[in-house]
Backbone as XML, in Angstrom:
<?xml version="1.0"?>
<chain id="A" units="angstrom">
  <residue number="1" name="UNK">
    <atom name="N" x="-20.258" y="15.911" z="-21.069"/>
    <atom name="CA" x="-21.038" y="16.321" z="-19.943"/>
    <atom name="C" x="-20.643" y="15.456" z="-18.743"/>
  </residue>
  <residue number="2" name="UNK">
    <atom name="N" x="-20.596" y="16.295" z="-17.890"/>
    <atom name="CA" x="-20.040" y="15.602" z="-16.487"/>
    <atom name="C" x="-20.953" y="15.098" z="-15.386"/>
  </residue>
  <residue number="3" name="UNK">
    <atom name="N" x="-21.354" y="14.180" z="-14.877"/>
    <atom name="CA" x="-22.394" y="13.599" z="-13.901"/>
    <atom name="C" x="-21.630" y="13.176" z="-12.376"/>
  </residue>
  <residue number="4" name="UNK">
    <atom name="N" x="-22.642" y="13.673" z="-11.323"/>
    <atom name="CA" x="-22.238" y="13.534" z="-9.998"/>
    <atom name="C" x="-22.862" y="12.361" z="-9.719"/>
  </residue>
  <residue number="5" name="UNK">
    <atom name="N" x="-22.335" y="11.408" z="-9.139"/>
    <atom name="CA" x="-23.691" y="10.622" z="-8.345"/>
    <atom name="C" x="-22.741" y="10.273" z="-7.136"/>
  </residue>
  <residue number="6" name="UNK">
    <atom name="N" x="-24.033" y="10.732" z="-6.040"/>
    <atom name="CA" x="-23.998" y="10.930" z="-4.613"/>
    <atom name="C" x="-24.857" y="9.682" z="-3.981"/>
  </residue>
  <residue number="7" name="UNK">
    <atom name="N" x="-24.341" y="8.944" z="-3.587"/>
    <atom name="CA" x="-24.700" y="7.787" z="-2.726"/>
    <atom name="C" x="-24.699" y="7.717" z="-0.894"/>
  </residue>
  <residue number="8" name="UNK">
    <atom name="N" x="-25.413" y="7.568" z="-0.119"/>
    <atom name="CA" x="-24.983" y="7.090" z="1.295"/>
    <atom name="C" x="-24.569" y="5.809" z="1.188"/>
  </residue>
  <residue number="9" name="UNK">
    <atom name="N" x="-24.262" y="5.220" z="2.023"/>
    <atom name="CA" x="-23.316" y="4.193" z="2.239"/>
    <atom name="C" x="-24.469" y="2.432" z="2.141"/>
  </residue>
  <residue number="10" name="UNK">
    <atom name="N" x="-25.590" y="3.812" z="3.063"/>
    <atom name="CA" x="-26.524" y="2.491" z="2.474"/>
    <atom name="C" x="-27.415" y="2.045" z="1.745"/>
  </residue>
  <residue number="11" name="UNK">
    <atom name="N" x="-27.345" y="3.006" z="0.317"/>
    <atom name="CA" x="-27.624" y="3.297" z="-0.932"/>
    <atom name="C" x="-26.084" y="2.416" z="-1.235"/>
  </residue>
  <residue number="12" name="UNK">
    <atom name="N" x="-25.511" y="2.716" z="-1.147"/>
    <atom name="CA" x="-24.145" y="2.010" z="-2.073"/>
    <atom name="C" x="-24.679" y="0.412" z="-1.337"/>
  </residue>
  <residue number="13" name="UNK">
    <atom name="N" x="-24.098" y="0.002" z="-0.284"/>
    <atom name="CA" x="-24.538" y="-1.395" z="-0.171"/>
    <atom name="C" x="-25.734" y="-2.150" z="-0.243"/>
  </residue>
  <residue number="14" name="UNK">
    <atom name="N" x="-26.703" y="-1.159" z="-0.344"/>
    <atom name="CA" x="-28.027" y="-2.236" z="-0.772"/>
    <atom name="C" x="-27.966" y="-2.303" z="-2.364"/>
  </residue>
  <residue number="15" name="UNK">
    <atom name="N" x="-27.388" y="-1.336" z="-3.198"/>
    <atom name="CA" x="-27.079" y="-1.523" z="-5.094"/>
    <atom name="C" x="-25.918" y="-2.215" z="-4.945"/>
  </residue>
  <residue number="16" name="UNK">
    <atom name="N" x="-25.032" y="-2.608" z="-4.477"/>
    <atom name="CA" x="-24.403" y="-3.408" z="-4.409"/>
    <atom name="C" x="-24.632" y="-5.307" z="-4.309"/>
  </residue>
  <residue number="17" name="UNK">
    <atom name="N" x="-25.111" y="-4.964" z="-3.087"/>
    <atom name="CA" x="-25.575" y="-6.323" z="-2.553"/>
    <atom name="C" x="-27.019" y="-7.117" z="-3.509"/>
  </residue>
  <residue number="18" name="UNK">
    <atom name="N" x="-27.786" y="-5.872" z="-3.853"/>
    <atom name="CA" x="-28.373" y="-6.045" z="-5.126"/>
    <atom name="C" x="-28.587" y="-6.598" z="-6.492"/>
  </residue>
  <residue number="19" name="UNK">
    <atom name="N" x="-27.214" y="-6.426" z="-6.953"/>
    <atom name="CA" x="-26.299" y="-6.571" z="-8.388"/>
    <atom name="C" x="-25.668" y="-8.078" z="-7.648"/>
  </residue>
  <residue number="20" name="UNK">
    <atom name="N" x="-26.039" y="-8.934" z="-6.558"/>
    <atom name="CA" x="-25.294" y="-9.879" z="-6.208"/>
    <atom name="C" x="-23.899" y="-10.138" z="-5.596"/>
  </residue>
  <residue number="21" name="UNK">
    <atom name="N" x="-23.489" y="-9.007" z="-5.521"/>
    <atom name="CA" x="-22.156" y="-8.997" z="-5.173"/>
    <atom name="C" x="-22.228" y="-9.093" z="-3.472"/>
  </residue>
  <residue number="22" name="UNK">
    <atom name="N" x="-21.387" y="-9.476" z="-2.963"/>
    <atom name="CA" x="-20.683" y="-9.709" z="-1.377"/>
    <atom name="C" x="-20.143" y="-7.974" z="-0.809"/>
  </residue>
  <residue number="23" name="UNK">
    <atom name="N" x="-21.033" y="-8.101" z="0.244"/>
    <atom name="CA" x="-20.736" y="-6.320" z="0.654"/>
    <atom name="C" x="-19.711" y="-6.892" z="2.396"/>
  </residue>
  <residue number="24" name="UNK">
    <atom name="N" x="-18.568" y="-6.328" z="2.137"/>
    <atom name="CA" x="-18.175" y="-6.686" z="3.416"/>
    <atom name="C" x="-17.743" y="-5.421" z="4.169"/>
  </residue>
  <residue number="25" name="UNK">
    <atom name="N" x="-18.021" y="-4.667" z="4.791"/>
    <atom name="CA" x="-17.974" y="-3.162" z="5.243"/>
    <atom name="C" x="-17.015" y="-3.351" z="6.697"/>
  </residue>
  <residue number="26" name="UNK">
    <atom name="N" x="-16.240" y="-2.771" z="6.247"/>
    <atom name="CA" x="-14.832" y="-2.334" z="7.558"/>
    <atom name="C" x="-14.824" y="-1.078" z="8.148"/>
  </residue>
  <residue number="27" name="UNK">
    <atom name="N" x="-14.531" y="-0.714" z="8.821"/>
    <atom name="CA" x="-14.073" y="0.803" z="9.956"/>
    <atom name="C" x="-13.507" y="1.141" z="9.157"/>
  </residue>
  <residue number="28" name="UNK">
    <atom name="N" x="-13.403" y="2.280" z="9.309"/>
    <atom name="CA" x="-12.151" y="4.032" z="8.990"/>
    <atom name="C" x="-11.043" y="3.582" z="9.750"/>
  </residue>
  <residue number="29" name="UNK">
    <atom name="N" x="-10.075" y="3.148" z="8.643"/>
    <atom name="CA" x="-8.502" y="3.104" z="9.569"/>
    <atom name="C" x="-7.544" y="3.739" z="9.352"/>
  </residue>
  <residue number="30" name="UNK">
    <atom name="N" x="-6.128" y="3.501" z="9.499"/>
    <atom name="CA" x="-5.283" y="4.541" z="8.695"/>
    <atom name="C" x="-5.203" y="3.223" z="7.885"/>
  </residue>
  <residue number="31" name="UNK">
    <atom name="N" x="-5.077" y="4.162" z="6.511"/>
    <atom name="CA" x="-4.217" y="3.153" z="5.964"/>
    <atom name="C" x="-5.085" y="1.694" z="4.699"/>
  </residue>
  <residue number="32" name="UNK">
    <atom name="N" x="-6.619" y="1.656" z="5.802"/>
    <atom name="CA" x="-7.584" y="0.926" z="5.178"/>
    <atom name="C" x="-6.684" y="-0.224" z="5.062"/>
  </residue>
  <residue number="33" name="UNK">
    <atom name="N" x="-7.432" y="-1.058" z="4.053"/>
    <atom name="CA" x="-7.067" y="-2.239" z="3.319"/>
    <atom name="C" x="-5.740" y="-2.567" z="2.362"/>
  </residue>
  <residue number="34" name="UNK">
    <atom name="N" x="-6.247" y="-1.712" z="1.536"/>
    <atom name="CA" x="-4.925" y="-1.900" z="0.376"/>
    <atom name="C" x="-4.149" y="-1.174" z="0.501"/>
  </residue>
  <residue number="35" name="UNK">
    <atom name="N" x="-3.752" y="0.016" z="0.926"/>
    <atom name="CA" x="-2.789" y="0.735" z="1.061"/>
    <atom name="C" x="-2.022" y="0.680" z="2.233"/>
  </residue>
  <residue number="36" name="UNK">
    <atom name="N" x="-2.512" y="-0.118" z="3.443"/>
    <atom name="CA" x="-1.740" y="-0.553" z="4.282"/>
    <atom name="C" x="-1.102" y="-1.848" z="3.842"/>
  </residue>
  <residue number="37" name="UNK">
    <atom name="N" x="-1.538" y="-2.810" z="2.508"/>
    <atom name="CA" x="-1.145" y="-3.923" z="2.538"/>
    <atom name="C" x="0.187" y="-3.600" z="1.270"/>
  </residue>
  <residue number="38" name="UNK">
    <atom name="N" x="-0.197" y="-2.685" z="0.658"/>
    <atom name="CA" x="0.887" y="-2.198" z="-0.377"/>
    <atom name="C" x="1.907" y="-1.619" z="0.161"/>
  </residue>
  <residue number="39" name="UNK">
    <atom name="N" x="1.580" y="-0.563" z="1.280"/>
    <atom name="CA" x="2.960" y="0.166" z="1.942"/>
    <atom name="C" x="3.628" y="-1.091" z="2.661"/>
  </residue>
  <residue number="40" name="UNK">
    <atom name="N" x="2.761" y="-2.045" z="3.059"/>
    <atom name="CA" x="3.831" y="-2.473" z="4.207"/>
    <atom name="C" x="5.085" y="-3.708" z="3.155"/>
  </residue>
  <residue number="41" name="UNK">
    <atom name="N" x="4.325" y="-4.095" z="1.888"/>
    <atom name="CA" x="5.118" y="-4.752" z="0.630"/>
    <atom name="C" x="6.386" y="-3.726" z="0.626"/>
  </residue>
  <residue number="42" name="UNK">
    <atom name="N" x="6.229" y="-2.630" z="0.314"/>
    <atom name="CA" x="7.156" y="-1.663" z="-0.428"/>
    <atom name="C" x="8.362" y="-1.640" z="0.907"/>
  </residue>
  <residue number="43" name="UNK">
    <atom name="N" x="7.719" y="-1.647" z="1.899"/>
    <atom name="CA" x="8.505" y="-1.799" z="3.140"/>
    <atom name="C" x="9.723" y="-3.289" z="2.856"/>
  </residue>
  <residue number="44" name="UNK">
    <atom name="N" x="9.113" y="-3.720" z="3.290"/>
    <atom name="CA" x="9.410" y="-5.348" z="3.058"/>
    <atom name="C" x="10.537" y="-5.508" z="1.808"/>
  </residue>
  <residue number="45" name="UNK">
    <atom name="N" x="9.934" y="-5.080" z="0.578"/>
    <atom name="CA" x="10.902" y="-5.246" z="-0.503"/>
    <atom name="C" x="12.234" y="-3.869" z="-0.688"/>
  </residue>
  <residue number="46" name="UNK">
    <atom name="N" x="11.954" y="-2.944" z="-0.314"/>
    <atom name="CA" x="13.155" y="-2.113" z="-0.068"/>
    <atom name="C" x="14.142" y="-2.923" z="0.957"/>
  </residue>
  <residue number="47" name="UNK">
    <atom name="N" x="14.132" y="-3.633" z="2.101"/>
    <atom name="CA" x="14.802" y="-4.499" z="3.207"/>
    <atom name="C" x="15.135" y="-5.521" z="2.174"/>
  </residue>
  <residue number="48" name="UNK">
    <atom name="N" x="14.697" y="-6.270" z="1.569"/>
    <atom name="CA" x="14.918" y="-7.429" z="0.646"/>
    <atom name="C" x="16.178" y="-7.126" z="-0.340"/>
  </residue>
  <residue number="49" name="UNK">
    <atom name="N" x="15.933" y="-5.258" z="-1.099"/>
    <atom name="CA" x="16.600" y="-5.043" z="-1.729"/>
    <atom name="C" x="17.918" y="-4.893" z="-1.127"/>
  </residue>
  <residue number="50" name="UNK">
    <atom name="N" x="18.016" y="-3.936" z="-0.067"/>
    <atom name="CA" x="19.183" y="-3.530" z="0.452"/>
    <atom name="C" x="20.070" y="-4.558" z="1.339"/>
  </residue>
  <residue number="51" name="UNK">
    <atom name="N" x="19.281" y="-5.967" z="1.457"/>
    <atom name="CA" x="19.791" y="-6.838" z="2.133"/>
    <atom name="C" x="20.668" y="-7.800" z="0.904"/>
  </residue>
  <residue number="52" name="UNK">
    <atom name="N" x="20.489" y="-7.558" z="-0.115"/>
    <atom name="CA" x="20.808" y="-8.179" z="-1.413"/>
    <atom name="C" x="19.982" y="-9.505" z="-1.763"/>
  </residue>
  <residue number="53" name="UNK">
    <atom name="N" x="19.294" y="-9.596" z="-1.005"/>
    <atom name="CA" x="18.388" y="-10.684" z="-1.638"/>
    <atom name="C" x="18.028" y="-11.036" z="-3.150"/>
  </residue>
  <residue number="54" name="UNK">
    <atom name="N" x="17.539" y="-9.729" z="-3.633"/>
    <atom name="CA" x="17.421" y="-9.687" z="-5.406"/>
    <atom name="C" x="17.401" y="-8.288" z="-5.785"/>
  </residue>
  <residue number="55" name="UNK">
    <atom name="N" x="17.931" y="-7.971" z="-7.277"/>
    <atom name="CA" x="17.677" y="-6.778" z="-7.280"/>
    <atom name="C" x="16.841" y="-6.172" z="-7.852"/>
  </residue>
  <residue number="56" name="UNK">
    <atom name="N" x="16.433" y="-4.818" z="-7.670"/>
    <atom name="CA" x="15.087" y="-4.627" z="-7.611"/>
    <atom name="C" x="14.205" y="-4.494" z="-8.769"/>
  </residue>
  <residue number="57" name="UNK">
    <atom name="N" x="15.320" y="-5.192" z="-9.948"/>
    <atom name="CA" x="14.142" y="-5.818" z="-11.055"/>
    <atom name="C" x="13.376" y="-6.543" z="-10.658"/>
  </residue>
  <residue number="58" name="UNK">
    <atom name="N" x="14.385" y="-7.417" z="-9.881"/>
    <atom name="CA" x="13.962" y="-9.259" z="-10.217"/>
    <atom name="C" x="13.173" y="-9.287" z="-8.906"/>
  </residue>
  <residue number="59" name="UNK">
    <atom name="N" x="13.130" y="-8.239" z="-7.588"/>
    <atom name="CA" x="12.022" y="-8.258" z="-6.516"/>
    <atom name="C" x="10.315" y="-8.313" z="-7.419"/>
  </residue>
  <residue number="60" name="UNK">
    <atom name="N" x="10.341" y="-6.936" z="-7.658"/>
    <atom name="CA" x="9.240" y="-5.862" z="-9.000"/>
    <atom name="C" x="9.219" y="-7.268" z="-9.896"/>
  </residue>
  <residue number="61" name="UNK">
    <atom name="N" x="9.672" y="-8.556" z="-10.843"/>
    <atom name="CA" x="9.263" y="-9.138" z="-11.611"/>
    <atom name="C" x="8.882" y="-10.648" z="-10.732"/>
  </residue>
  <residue number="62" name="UNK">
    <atom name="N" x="9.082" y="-11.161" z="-10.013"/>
    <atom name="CA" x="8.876" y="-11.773" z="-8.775"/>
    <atom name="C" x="7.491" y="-11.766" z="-8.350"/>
  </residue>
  <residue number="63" name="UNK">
    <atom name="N" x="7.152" y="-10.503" z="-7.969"/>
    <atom name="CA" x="5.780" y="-10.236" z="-7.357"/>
    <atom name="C" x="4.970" y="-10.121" z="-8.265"/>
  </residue>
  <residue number="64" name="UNK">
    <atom name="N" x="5.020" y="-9.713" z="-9.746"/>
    <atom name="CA" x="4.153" y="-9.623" z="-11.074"/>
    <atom name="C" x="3.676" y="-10.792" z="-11.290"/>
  </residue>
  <residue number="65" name="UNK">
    <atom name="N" x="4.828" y="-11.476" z="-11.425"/>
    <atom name="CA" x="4.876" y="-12.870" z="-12.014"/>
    <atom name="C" x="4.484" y="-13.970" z="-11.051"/>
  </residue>
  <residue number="66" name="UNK">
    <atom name="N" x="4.555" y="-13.846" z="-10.153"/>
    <atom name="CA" x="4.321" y="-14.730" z="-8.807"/>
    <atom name="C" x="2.637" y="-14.470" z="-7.588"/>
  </residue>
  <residue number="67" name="UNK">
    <atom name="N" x="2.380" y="-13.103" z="-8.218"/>
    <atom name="CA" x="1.149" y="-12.974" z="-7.385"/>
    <atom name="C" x="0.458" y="-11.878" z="-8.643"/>
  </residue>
  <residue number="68" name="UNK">
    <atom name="N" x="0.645" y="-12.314" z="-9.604"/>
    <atom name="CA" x="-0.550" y="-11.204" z="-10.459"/>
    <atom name="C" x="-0.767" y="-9.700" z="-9.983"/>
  </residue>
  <residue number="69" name="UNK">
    <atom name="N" x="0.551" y="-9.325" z="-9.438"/>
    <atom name="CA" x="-0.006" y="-7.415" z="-9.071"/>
    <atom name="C" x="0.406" y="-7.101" z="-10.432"/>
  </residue>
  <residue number="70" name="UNK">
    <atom name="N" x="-0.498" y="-6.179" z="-10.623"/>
    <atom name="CA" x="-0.008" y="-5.141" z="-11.792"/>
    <atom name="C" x="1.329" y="-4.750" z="-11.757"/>
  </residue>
  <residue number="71" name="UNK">
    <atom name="N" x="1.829" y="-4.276" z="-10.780"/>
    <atom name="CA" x="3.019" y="-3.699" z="-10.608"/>
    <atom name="C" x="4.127" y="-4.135" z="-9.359"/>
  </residue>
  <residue number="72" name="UNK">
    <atom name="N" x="5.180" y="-4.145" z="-9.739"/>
    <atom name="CA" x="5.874" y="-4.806" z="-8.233"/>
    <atom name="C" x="6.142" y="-3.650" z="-7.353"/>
  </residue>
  <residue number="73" name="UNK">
    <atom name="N" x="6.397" y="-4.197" z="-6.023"/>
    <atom name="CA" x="6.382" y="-3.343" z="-4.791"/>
    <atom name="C" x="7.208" y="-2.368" z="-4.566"/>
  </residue>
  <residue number="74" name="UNK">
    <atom name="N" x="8.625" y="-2.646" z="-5.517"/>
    <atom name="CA" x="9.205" y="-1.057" z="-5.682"/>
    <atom name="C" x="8.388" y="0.344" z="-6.632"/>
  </residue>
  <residue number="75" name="UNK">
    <atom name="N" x="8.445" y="-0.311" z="-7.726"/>
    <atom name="CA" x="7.025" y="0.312" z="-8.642"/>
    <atom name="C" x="6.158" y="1.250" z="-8.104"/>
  </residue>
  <residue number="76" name="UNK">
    <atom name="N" x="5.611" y="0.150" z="-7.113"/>
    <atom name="CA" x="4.473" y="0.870" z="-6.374"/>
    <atom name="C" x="4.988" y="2.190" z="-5.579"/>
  </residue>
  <residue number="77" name="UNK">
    <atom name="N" x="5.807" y="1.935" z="-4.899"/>
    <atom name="CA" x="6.857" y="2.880" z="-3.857"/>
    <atom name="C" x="7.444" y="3.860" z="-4.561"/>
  </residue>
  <residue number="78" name="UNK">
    <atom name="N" x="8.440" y="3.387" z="-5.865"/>
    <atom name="CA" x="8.302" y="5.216" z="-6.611"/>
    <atom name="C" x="7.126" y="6.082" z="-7.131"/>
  </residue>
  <residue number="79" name="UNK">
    <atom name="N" x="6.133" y="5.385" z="-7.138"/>
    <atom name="CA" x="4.905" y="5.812" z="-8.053"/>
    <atom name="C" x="4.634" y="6.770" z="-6.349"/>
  </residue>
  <residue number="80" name="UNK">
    <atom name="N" x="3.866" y="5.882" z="-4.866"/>
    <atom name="CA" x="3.751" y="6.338" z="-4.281"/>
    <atom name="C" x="4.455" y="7.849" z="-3.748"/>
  </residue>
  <residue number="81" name="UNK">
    <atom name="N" x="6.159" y="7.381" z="-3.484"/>
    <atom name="CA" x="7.219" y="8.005" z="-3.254"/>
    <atom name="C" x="7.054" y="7.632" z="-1.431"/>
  </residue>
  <residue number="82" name="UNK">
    <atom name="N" x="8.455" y="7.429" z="-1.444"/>
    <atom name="CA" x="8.967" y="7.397" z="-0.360"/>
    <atom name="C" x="7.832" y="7.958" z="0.974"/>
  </residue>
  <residue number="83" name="UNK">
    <atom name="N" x="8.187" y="9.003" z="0.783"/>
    <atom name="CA" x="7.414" y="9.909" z="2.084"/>
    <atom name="C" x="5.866" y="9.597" z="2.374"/>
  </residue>
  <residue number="84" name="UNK">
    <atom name="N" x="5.301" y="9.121" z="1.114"/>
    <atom name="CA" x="3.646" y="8.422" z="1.387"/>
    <atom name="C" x="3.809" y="7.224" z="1.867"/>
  </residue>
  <residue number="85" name="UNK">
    <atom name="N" x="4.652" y="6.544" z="1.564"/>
    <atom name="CA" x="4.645" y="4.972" z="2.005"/>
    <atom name="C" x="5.050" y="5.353" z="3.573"/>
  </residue>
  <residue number="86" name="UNK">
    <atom name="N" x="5.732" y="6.441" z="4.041"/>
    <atom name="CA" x="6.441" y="6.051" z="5.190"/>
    <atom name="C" x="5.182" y="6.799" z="6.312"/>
  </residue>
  <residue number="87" name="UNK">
    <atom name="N" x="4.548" y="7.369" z="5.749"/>
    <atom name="CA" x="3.347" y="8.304" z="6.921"/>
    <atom name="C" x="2.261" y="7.269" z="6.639"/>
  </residue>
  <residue number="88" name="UNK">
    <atom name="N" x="2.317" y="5.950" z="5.587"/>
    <atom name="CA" x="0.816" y="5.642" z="6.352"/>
    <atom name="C" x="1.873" y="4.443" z="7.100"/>
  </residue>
  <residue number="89" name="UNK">
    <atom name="N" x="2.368" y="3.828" z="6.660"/>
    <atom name="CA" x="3.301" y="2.826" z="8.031"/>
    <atom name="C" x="3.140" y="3.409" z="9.434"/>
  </residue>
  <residue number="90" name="UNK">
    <atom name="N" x="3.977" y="4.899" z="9.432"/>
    <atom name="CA" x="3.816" y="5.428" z="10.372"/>
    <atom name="C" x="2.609" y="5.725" z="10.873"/>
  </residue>
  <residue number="91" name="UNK">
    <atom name="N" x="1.799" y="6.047" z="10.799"/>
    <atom name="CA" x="0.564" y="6.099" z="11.158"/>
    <atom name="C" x="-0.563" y="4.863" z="11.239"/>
  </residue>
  <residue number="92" name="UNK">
    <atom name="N" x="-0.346" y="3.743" z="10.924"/>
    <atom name="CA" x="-0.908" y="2.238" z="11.310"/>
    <atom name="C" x="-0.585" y="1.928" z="12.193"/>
  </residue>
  <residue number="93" name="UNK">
    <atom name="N" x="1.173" y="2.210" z="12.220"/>
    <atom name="CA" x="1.647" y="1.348" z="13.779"/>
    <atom name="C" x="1.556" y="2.438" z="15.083"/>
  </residue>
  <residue number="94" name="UNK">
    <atom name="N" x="0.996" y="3.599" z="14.706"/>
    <atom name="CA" x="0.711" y="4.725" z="15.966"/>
    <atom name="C" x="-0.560" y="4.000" z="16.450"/>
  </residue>
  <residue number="95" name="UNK">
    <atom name="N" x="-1.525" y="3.719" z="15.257"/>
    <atom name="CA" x="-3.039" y="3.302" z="16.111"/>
    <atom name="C" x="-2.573" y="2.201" z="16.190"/>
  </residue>
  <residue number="96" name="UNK">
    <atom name="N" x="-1.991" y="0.762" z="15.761"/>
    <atom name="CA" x="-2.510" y="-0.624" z="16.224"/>
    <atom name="C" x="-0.817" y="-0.615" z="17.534"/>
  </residue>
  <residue number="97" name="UNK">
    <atom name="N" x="0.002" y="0.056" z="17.650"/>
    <atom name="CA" x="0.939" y="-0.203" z="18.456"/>
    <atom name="C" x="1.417" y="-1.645" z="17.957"/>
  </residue>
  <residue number="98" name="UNK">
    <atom name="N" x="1.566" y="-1.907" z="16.896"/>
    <atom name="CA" x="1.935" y="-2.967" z="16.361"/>
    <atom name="C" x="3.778" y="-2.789" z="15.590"/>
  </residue>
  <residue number="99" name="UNK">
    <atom name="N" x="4.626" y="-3.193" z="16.037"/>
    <atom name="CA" x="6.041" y="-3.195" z="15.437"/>
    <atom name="C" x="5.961" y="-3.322" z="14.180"/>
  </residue>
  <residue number="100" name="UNK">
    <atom name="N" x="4.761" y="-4.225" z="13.681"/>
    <atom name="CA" x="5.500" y="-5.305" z="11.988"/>
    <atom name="C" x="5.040" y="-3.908" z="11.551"/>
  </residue>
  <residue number="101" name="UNK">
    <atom name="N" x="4.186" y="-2.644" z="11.729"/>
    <atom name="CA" x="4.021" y="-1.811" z="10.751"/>
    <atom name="C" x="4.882" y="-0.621" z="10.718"/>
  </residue>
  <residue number="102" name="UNK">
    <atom name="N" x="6.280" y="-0.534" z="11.302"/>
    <atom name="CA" x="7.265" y="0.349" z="11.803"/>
    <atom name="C" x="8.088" y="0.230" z="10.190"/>
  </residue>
  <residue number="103" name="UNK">
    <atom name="N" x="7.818" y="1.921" z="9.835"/>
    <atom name="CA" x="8.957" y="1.698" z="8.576"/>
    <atom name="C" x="10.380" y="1.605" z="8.865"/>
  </residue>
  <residue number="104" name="UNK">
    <atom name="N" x="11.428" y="0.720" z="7.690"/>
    <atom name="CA" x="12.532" y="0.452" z="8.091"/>
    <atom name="C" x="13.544" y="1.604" z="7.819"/>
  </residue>
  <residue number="105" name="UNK">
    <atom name="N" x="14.741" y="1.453" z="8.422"/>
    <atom name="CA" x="15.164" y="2.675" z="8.361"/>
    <atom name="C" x="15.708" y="3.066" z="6.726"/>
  </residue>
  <residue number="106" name="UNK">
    <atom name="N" x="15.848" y="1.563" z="6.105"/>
    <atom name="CA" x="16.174" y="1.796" z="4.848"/>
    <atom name="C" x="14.983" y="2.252" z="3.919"/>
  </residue>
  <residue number="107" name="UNK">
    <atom name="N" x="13.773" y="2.798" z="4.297"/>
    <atom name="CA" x="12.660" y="3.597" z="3.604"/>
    <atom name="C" x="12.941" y="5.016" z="4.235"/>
  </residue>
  <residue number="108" name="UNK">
    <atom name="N" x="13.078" y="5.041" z="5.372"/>
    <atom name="CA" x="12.889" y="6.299" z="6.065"/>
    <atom name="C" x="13.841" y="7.559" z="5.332"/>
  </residue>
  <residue number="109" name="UNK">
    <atom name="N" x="15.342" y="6.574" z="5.494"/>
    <atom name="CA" x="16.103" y="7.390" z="4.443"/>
    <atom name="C" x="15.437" y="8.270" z="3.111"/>
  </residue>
  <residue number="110" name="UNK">
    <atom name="N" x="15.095" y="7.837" z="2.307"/>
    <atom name="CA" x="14.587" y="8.012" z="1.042"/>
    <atom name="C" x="13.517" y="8.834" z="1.347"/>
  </residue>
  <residue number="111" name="UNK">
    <atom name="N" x="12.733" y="8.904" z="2.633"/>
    <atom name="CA" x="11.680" y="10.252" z="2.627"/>
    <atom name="C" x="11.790" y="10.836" z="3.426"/>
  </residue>
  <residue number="112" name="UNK">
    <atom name="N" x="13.037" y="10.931" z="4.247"/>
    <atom name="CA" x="13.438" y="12.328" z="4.443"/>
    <atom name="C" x="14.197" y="12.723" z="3.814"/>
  </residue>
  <residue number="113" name="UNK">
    <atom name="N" x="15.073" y="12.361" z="2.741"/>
    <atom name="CA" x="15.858" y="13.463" z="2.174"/>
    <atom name="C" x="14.805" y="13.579" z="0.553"/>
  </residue>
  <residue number="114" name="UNK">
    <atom name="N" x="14.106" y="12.717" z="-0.038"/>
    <atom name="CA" x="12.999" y="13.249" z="-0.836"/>
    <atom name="C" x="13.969" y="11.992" z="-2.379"/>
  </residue>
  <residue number="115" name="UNK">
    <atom name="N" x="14.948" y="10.894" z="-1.754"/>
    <atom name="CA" x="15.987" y="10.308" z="-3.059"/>
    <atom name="C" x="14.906" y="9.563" z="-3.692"/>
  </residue>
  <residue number="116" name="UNK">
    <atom name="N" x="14.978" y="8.768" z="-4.832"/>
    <atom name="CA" x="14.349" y="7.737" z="-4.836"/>
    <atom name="C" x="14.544" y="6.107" z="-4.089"/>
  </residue>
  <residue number="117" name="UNK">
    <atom name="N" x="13.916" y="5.296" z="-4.246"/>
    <atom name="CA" x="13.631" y="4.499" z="-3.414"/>
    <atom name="C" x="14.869" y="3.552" z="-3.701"/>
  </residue>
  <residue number="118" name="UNK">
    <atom name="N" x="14.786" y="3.497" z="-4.717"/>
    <atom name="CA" x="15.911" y="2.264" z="-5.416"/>
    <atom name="C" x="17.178" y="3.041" z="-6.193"/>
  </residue>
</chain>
């Protein structure tokens, strides 16, 4: 049997804040929190890769092993695919007019023609 539960926001943060936990409430952005902080990794480590820095095992076992992600930042980027990582980049650095969130051209490749990342 399947159950809905429908919350407002300030039903969710007062059972939240409730249960003790820390409610820290942000704006509607592109991109939010984690998925702007994951695309802009996948960014970052595709440049790393193609610059020869490491290859993209040892980027992906690096970031596992070195910051506890589940998965490393190429990982993340085929799972995502190319073309998702590159529209929320693109679309962070449309609202903040910020450069560091400009995908590189070595992502861009890979979602416009649809290759994989690595």
């Amino acid at each position: 049997m399947a159950y809905q539960l429908l919350l407002t926001a300030g039903q969710l943060d007062a059972g939240l804040r409730a249960a003790g936990l820390d409610v820290h409430v942000i704006d509607d952005a592109p991109g939010l929190v984690v998925t702007r902080i994951v695309a802009m990794l996948v960014n970052l480590a595709v440049d790393a890769l193609h610059q020869g820095v490491a290859s993209g095992a040892d980027i992906d076992t690096a970031m596992r092993l070195g910051t506890n992600y589940p998965i490393g930042p190429l990982e993340w980027g085929q799972r995502w695919g190319a073309a998702t990582v590159c529209t929320v980049l693109s679309a962070v650095q449309e609202t903040y007019g910020d450069p560091r969130y400009r995908p590189s051209q070595l992502l861009r490749r890979p979602a416009a023609s649809g290759e994989a990342l690595t």
